[in-house]
PyMOL Python script that loads the backbone (N, CA, C, O; Angstrom):
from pymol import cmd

cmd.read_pdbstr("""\
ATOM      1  N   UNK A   1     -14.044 -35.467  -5.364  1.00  0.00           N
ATOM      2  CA  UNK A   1     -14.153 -36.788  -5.934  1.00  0.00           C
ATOM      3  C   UNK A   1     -15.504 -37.443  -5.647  1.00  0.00           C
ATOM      4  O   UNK A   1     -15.417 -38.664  -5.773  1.00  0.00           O
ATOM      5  N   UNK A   2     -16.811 -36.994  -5.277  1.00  0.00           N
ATOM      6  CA  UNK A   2     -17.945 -37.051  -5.335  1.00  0.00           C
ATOM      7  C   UNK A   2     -18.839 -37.656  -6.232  1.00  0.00           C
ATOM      8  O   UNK A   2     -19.700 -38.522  -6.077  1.00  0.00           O
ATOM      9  N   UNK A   3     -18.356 -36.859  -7.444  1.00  0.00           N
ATOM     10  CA  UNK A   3     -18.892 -37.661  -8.834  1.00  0.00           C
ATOM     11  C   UNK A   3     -17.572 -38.308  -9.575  1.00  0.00           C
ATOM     12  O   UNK A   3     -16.478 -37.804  -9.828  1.00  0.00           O
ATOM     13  N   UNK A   4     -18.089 -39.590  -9.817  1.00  0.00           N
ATOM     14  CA  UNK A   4     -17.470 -40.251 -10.758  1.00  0.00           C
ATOM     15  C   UNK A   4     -17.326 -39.623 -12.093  1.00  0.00           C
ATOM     16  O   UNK A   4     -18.289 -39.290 -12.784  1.00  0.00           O
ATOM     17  N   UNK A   5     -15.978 -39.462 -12.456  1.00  0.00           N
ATOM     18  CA  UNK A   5     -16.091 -39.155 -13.907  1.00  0.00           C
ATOM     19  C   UNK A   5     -15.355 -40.589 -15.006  1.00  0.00           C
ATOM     20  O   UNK A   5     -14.811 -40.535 -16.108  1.00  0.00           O
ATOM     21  N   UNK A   6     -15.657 -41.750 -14.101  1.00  0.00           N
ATOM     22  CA  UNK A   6     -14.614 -42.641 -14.956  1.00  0.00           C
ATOM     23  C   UNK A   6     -15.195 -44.061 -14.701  1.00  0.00           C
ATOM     24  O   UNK A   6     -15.344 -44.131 -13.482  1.00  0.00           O
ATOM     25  N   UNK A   7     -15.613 -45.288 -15.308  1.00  0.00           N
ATOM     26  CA  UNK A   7     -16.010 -46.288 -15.034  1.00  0.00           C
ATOM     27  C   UNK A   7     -15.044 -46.859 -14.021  1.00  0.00           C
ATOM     28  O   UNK A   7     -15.496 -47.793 -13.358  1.00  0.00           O
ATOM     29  N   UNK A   8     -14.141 -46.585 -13.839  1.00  0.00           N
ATOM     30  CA  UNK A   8     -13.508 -47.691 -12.004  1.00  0.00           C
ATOM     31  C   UNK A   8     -13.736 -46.590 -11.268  1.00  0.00           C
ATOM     32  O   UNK A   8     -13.314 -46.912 -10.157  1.00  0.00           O
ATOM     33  N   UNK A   9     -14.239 -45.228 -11.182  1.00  0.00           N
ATOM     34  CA  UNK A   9     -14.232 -44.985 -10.141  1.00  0.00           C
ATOM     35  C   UNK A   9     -14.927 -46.040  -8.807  1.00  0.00           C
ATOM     36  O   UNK A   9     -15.579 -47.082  -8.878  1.00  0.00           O
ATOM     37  N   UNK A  10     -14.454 -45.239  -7.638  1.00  0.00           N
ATOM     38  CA  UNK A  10     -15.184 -46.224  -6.582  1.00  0.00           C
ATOM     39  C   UNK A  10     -16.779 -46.038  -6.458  1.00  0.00           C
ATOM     40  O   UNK A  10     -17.493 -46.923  -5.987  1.00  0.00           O
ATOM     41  N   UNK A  11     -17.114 -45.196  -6.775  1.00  0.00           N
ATOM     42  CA  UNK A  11     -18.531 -44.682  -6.417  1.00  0.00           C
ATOM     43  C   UNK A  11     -19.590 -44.540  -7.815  1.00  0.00           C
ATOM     44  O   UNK A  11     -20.567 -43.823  -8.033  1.00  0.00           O
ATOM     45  N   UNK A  12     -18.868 -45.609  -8.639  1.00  0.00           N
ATOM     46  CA  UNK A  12     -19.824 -45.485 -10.167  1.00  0.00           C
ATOM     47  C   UNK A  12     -21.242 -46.524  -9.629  1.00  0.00           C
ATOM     48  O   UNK A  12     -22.424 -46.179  -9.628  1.00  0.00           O
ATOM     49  N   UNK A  13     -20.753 -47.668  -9.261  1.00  0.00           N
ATOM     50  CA  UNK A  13     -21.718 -48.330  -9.031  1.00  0.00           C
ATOM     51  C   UNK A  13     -22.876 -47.783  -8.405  1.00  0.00           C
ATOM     52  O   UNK A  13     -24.005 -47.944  -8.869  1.00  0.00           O
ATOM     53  N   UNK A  14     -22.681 -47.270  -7.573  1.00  0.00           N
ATOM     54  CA  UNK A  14     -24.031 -46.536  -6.786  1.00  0.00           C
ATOM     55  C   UNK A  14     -24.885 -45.429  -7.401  1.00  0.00           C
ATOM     56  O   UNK A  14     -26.030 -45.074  -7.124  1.00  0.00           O
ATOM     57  N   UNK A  15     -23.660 -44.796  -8.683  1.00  0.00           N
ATOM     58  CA  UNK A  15     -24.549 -44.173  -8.944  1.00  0.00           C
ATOM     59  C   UNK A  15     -25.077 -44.364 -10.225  1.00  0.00           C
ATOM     60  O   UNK A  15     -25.860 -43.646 -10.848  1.00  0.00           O
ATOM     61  N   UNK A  16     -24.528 -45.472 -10.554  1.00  0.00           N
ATOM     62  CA  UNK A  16     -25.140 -46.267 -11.947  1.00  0.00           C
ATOM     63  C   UNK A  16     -26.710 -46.649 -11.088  1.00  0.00           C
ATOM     64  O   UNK A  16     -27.674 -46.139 -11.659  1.00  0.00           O
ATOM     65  N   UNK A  17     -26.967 -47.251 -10.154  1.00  0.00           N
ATOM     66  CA  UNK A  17     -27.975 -47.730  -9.578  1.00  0.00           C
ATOM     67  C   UNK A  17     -29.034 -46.800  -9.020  1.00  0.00           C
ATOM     68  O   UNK A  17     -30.113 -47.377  -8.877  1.00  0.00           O
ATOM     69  N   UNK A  18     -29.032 -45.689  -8.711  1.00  0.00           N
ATOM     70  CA  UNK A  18     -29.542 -44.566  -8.633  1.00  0.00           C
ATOM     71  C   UNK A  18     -29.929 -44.731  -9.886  1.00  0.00           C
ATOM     72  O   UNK A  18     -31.060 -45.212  -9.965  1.00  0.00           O
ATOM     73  N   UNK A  19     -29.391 -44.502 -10.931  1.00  0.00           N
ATOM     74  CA  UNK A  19     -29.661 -43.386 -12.222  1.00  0.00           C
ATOM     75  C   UNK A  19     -30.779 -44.567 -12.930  1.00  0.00           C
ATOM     76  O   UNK A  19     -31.510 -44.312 -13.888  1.00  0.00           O
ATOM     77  N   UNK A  20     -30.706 -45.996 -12.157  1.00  0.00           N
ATOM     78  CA  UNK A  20     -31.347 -46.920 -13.007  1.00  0.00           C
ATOM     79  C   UNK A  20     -32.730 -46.865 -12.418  1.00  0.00           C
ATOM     80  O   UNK A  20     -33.786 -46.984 -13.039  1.00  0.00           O
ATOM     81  N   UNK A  21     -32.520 -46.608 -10.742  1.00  0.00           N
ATOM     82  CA  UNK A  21     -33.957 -46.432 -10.122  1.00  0.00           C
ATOM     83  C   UNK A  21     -34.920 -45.054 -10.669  1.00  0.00           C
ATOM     84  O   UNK A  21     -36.138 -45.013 -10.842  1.00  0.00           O
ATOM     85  N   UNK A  22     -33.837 -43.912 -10.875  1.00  0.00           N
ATOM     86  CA  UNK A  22     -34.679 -43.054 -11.194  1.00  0.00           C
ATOM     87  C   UNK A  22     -35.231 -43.493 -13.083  1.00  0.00           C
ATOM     88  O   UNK A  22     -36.322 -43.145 -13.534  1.00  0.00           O
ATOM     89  N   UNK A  23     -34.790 -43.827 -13.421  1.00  0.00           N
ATOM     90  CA  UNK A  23     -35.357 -44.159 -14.781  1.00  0.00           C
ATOM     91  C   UNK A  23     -36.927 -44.851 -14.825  1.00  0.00           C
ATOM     92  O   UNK A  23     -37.802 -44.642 -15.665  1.00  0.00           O
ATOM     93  N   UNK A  24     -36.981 -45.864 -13.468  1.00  0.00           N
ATOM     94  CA  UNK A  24     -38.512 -46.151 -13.524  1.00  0.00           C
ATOM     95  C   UNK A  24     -39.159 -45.459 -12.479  1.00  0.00           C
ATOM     96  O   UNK A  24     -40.190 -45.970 -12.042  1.00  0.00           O
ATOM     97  N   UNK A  25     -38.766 -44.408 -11.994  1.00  0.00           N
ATOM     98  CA  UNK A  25     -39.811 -43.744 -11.056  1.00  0.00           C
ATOM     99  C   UNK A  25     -40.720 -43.033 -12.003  1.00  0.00           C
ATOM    100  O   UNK A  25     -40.437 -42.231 -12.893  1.00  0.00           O
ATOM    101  N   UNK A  26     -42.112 -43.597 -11.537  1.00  0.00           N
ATOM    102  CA  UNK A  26     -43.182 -42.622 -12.588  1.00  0.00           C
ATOM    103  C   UNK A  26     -44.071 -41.936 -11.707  1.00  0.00           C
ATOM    104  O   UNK A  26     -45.246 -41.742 -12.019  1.00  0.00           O
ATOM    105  N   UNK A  27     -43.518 -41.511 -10.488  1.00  0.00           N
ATOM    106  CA  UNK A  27     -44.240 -40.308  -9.944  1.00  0.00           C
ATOM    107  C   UNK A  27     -44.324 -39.300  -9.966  1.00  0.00           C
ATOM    108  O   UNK A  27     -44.005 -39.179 -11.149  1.00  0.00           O
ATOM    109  N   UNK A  28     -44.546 -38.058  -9.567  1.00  0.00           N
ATOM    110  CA  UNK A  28     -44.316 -36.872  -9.990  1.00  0.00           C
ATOM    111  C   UNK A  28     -43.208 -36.806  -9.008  1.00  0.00           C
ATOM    112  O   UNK A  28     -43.393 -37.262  -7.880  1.00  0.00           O
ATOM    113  N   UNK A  29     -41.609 -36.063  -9.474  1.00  0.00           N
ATOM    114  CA  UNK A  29     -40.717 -35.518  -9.577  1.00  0.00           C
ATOM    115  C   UNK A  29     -40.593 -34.098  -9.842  1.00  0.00           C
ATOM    116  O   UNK A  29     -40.945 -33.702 -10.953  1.00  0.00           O
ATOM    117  N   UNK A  30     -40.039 -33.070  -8.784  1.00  0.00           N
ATOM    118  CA  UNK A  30     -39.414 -31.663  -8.920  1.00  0.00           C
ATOM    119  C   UNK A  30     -38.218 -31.815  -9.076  1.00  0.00           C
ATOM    120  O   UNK A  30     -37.640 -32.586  -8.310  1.00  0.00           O
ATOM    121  N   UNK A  31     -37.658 -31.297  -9.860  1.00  0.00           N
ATOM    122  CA  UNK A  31     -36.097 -31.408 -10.165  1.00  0.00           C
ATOM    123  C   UNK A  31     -35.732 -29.769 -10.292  1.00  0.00           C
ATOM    124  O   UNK A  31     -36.124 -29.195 -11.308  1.00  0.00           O
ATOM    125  N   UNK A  32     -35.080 -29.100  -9.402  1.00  0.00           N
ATOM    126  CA  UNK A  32     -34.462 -27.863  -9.396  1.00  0.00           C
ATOM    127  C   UNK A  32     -32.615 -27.843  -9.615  1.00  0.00           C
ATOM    128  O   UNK A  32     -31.855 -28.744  -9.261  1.00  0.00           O
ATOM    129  N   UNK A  33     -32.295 -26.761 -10.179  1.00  0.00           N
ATOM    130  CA  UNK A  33     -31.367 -26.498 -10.387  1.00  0.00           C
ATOM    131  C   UNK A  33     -30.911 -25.180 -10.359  1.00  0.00           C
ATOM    132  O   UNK A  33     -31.628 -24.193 -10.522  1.00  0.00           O
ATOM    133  N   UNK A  34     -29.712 -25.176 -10.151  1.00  0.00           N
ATOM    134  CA  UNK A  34     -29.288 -23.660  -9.950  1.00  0.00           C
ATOM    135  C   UNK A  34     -28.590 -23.093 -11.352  1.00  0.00           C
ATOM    136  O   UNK A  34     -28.265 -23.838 -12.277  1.00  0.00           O
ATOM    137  N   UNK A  35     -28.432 -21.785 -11.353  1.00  0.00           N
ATOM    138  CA  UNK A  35     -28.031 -21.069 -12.362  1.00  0.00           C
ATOM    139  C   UNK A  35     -26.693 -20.730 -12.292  1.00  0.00           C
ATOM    140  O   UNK A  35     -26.225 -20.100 -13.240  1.00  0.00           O
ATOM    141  N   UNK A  36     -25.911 -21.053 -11.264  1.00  0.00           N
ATOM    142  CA  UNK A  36     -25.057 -20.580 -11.533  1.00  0.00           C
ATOM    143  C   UNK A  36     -24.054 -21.928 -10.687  1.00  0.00           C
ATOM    144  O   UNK A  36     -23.009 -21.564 -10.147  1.00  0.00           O
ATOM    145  N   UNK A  37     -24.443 -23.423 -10.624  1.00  0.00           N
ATOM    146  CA  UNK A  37     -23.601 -24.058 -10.049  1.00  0.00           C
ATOM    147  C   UNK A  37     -22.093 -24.304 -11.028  1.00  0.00           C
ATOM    148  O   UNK A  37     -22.152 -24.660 -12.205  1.00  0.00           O
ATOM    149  N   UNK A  38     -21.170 -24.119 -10.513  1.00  0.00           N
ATOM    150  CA  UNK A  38     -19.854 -24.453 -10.975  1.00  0.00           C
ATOM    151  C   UNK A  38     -19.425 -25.879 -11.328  1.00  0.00           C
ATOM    152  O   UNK A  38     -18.378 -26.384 -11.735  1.00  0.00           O
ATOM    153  N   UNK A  39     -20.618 -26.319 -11.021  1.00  0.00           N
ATOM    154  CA  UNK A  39     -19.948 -28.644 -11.100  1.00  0.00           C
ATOM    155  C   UNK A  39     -21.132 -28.850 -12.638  1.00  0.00           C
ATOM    156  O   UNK A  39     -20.760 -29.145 -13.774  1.00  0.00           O
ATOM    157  N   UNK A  40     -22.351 -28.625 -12.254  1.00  0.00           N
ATOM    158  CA  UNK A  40     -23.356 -28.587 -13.318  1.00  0.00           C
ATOM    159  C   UNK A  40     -24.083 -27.166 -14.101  1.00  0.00           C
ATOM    160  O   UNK A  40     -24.700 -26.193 -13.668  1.00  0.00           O
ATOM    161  N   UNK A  41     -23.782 -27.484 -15.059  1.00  0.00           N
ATOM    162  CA  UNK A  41     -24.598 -26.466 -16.028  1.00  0.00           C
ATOM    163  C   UNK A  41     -26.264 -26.309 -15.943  1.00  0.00           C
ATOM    164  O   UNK A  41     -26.921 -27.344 -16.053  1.00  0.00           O
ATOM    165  N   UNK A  42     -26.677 -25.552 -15.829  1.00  0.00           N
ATOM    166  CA  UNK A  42     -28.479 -25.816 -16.026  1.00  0.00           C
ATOM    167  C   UNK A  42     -28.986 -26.750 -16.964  1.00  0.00           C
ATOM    168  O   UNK A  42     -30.037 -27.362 -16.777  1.00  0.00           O
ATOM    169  N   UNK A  43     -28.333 -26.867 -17.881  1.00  0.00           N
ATOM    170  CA  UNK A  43     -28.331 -28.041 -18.835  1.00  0.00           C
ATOM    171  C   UNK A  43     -28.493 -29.265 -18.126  1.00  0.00           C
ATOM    172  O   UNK A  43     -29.674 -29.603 -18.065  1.00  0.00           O
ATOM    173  N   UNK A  44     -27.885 -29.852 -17.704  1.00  0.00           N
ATOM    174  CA  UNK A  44     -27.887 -30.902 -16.725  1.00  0.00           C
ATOM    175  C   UNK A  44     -28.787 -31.486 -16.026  1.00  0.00           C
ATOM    176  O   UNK A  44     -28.868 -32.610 -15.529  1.00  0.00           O
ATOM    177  N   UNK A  45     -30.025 -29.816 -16.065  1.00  0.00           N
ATOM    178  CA  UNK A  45     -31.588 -30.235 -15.509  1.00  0.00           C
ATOM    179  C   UNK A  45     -32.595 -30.791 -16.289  1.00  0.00           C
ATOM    180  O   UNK A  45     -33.687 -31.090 -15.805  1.00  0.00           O
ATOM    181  N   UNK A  46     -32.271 -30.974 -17.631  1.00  0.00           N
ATOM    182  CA  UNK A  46     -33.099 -30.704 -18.186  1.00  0.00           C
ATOM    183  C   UNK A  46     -32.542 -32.587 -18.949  1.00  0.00           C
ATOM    184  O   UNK A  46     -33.301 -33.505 -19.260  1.00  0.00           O
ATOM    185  N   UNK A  47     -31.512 -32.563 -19.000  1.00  0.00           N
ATOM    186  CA  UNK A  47     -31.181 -34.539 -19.428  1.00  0.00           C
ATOM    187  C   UNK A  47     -31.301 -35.089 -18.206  1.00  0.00           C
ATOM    188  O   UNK A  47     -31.618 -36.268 -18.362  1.00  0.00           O
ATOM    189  N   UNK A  48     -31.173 -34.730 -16.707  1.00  0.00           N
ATOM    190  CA  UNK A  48     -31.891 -35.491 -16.003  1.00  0.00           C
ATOM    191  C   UNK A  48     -33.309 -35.723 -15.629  1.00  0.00           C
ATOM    192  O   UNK A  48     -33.725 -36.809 -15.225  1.00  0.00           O
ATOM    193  N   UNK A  49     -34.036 -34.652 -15.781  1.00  0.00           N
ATOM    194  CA  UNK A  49     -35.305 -34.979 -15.802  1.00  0.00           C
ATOM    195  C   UNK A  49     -36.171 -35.612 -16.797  1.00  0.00           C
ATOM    196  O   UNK A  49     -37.316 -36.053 -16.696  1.00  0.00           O
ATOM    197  N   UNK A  50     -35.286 -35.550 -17.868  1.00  0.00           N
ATOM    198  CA  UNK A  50     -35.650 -36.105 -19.558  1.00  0.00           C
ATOM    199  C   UNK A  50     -35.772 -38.092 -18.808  1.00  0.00           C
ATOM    200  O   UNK A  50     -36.497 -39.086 -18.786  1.00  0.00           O
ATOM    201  N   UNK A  51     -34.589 -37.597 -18.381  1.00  0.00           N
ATOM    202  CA  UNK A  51     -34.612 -39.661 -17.681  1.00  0.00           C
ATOM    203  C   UNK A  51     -35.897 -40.330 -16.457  1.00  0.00           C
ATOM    204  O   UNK A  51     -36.492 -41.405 -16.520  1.00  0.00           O
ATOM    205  N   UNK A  52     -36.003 -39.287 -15.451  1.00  0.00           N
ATOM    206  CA  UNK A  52     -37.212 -39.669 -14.655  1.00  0.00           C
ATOM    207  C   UNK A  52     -38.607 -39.519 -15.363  1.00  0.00           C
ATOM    208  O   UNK A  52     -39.047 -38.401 -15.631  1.00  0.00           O
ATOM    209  N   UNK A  53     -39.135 -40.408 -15.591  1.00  0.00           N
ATOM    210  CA  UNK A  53     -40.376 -40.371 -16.421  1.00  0.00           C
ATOM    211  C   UNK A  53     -41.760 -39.568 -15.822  1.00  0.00           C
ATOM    212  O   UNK A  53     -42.714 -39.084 -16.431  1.00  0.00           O
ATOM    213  N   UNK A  54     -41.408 -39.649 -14.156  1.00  0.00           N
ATOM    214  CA  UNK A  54     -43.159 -38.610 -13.373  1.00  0.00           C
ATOM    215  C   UNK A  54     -42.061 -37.681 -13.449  1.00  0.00           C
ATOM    216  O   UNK A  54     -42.475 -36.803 -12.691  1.00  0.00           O
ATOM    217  N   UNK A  55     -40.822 -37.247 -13.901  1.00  0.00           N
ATOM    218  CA  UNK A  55     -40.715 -35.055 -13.856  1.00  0.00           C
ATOM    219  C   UNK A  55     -41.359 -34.339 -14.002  1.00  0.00           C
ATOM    220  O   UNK A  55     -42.233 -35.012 -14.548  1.00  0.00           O
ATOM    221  N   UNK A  56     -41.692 -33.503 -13.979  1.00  0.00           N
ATOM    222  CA  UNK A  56     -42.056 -31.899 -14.362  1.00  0.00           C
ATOM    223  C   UNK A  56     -40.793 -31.380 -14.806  1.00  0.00           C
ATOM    224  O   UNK A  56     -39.708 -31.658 -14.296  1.00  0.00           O
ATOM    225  N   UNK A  57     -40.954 -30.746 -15.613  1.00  0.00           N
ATOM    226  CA  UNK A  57     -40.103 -29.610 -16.256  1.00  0.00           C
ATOM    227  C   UNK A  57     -39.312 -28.872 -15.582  1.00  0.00           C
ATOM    228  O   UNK A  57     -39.659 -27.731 -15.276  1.00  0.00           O
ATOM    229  N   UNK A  58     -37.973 -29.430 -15.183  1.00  0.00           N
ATOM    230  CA  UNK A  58     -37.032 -28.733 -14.814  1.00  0.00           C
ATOM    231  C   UNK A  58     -36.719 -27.293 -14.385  1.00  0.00           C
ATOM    232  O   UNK A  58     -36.438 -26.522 -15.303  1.00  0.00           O
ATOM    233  N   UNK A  59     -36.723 -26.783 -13.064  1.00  0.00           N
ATOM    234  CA  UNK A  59     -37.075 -25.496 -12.873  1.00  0.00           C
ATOM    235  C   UNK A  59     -35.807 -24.814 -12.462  1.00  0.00           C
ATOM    236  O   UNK A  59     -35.172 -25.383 -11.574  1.00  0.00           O
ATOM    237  N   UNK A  60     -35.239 -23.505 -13.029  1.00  0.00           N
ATOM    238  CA  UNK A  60     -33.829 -23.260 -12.843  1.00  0.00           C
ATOM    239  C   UNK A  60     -34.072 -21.974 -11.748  1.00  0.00           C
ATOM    240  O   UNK A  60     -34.858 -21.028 -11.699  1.00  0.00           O
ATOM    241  N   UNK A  61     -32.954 -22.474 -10.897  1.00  0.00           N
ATOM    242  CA  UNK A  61     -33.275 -21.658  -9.390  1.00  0.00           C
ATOM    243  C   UNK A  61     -32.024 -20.204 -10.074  1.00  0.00           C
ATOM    244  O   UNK A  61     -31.038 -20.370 -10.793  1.00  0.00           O
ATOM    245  N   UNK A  62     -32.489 -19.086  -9.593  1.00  0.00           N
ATOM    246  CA  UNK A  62     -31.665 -18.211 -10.364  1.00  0.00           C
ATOM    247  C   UNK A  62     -31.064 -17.617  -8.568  1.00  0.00           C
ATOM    248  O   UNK A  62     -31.574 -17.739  -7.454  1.00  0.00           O
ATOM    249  N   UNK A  63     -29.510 -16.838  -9.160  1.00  0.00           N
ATOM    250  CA  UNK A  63     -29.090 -16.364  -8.020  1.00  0.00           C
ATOM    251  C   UNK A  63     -28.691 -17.409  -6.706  1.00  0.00           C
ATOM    252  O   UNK A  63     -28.682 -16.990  -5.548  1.00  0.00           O
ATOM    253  N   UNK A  64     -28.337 -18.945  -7.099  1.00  0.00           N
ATOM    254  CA  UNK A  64     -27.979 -20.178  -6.917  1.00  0.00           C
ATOM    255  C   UNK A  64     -26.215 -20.768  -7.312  1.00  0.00           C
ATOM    256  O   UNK A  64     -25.633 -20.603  -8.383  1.00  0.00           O
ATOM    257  N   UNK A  65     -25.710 -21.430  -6.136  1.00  0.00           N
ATOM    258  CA  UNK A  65     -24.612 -21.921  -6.709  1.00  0.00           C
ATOM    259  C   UNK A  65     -24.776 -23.484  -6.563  1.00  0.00           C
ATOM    260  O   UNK A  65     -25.930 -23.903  -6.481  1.00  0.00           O
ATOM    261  N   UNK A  66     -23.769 -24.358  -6.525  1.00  0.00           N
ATOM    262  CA  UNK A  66     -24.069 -25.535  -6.176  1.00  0.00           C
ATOM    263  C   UNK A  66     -25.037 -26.361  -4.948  1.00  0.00           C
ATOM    264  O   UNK A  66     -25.545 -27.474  -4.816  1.00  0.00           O
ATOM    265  N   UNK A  67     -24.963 -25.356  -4.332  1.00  0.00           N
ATOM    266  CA  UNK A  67     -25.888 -25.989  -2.761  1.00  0.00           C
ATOM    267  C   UNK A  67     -27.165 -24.776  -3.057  1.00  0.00           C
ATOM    268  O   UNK A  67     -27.185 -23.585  -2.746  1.00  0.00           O
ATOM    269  N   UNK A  68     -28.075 -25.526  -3.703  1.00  0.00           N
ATOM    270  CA  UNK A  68     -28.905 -23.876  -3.890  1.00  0.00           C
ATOM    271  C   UNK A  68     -30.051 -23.798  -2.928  1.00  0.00           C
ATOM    272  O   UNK A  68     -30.874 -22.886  -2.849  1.00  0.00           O
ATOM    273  N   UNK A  69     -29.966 -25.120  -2.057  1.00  0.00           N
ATOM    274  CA  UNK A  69     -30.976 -24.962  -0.834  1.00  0.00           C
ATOM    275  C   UNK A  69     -30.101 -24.158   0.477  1.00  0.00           C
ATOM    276  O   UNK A  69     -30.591 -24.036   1.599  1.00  0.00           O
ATOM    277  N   UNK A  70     -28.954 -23.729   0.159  1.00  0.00           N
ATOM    278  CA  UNK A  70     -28.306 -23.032   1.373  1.00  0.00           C
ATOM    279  C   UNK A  70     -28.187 -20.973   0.673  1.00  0.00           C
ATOM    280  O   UNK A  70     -27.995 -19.953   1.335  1.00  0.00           O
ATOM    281  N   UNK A  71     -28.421 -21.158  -0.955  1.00  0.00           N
ATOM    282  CA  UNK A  71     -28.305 -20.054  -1.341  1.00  0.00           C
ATOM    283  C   UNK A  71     -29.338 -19.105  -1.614  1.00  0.00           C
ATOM    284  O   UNK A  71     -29.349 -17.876  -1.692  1.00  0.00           O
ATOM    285  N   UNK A  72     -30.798 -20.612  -1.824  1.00  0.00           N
ATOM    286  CA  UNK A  72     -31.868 -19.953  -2.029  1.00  0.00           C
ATOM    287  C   UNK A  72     -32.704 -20.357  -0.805  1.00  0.00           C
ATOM    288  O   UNK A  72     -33.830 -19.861  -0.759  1.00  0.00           O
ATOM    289  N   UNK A  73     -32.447 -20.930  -0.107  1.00  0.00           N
ATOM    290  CA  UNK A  73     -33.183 -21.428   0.894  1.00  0.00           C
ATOM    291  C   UNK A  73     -34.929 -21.530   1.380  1.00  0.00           C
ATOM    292  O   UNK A  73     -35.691 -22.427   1.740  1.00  0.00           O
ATOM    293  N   UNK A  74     -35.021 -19.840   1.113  1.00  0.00           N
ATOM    294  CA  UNK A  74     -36.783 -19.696   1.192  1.00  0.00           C
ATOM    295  C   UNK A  74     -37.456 -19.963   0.270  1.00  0.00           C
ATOM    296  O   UNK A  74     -38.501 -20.577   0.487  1.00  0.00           O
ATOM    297  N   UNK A  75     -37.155 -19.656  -0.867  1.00  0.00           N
ATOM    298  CA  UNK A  75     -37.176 -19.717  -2.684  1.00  0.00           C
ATOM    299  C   UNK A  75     -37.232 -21.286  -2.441  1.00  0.00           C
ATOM    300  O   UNK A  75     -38.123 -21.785  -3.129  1.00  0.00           O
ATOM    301  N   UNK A  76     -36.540 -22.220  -1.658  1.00  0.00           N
ATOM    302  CA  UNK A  76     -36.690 -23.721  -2.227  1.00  0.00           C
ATOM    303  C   UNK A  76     -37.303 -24.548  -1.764  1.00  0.00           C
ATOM    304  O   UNK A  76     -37.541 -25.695  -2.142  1.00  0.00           O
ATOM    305  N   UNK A  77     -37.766 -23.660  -0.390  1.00  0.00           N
ATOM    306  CA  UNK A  77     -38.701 -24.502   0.972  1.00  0.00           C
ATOM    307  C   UNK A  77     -39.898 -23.849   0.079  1.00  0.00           C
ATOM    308  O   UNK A  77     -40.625 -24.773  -0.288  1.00  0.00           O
ATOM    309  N   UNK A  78     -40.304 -22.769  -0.338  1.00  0.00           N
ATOM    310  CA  UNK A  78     -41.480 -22.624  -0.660  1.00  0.00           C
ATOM    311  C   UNK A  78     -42.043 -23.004  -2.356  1.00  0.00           C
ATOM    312  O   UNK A  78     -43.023 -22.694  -3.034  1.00  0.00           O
ATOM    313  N   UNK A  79     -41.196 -23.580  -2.491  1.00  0.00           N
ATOM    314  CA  UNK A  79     -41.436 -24.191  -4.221  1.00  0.00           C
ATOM    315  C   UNK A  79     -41.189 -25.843  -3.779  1.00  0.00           C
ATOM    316  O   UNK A  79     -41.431 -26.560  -4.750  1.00  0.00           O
ATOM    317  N   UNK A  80     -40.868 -26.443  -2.849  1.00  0.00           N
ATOM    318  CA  UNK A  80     -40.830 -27.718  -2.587  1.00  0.00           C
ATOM    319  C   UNK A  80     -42.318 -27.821  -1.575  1.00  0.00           C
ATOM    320  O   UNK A  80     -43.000 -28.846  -1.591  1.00  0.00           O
ATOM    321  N   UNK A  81     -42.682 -26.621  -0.725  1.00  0.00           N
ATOM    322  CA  UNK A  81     -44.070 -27.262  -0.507  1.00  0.00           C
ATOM    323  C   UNK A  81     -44.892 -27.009  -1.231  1.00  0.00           C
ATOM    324  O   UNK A  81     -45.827 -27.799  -1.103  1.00  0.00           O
ATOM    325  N   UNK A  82     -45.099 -26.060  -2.197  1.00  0.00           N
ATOM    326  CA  UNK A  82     -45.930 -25.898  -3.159  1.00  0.00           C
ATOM    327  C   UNK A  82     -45.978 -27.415  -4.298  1.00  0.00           C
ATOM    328  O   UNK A  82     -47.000 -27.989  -4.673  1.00  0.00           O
ATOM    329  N   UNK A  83     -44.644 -27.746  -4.624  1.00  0.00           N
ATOM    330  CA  UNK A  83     -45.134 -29.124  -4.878  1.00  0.00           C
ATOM    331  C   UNK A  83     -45.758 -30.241  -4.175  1.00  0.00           C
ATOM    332  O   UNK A  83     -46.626 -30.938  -4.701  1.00  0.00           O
ATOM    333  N   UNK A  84     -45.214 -30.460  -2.692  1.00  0.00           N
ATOM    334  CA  UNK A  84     -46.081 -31.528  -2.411  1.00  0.00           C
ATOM    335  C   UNK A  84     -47.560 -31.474  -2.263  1.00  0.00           C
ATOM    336  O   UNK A  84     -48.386 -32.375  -2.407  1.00  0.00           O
ATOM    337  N   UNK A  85     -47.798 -29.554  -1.775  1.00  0.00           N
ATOM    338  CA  UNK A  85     -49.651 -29.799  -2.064  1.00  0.00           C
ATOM    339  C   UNK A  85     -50.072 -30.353  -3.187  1.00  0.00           C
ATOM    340  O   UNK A  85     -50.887 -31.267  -3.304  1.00  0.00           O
ATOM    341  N   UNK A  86     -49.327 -29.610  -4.258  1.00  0.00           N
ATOM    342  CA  UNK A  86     -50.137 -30.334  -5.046  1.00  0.00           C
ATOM    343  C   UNK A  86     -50.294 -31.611  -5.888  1.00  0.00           C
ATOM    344  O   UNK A  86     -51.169 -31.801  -6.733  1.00  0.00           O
ATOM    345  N   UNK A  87     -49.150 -32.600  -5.471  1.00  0.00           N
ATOM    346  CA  UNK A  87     -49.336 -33.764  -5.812  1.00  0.00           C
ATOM    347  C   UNK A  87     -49.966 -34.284  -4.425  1.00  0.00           C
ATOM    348  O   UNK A  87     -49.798 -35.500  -4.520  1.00  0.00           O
ATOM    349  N   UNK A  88     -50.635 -34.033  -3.118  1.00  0.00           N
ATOM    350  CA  UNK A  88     -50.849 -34.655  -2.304  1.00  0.00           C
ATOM    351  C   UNK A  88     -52.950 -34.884  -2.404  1.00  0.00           C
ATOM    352  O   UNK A  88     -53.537 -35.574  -1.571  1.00  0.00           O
TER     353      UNK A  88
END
""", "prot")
cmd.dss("prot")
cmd.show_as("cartoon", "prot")
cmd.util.cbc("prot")
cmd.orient("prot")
C-alpha cells in the first residue's frame, strides 16, 4: 500500500506534492529504471522523466527488479557517479 492508487488514499497528498515539485525542477535529473520491476513497467521511465524538465533520457537498468540499486548495485553506483561528474 505504498503507492496510492486512489484519490483518498492516505498517502496521495504527498505524493501529489512530490510530483508537483518535480515538475519545476530544471536541473539535470538521472532517472533509472529497471527492466524487469513487477510494480512499474519501463514505460513509467520515460512519462516520468517527460514531467521533470532538467531529465536526461531515461536509462533502463537491464537484469533489475524493483529495488534495482540492491540488484544492480555496481551498475548503479557507477552510472550515478558518472552523472554527478559530469554535471559537477
Amino acid at each position: 500500500d505504498l503507492v496510492p492508487i486512489s484519490p483518498d488514499h492516505p498517502d496521495t497528498p504527498a505524493h501529489l506534492a512530490v510530483k508537483d515539485r518535480l515538475a519545476r525542477w530544471e536541473r539535470p535529473a538521472l532517472v533509472l529504471f529497471s527492466d524487469s520491476d513487477p510494480i512499474f513497467a519501463p514505460s513509467a521511465a520515460e512519462r516520468i522523466a517527460a514531467h521533470i524538465p532538467g531529465a536526461l533520457e531515461p536509462e533502463i537498468v537491464a537484469g533489475a527488479g524493483h529495488f534495482l540499486q540492491e540488484d544492480q548495485g555496481p551498475l548503479i553506483g557507477r552510472r550515478i557517479a558518472q552523472f554527478v561528474a559530469s554535471t559537477s
